[in-house]
N, C-alpha and C positions, 0 to 999 in steps of 0.2 A: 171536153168542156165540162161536161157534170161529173169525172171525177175532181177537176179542179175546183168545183163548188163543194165538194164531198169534201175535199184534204182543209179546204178553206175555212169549210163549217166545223170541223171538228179542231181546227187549230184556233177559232175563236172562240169557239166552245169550253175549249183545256183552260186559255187567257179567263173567260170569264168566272169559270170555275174558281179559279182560282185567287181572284179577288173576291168571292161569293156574291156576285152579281148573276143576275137572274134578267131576262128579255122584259118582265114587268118595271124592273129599276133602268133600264138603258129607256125606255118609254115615257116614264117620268121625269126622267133627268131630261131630256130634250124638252117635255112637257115645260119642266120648268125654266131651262131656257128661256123660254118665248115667255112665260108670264115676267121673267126677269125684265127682258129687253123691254117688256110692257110697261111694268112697273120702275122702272128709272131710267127711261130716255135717251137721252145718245152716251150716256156714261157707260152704258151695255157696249156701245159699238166697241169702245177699247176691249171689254173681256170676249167681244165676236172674235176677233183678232187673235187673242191669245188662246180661243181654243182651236182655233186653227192651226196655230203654230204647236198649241199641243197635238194635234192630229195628226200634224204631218211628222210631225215627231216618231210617228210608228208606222203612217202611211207610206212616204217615201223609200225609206229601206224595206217595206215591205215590197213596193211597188222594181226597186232594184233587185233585190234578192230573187223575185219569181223574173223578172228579164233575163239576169244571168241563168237561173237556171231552164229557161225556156232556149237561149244562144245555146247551153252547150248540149241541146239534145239537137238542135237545127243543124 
């Protein structure tokens, strides 16, 4: 289990790197999130939606990719 948080951390680590985002900018962007949804009302609820869709956009195949490779060590 904690090497899989170790391979995890360092493969989100690489990702972040890599766009030069830093754990401060992933903290503000949520931050600003919520003052979004604050400051304009349910018109946020449509961009809740679409960063969802953006998420799963990386979540899902992330979420398949570690399943297969979890089946073929089983």
């Amino acid at each position: 289990m904690a090497l899989k948080l170790l391979v995890l951390s360092f493969l989100v680590g690489i990702v972040m790197s890599a766009f030069g985002w830093t754990p401060w900018d992933v903290l503000y962007g949520i931050r600003e999130f919520f003052l979004r949804i604050w400051d304009l009302g349910f018109d946020a609820l449509a961009r809740f939606g679409d960063y969802i869709l953006l998420g799963a956009a990386i979540v899902i195949p992330a979420f398949i990719l570690l399943r297969i490779l979890n089946y073929r060590r089983g």
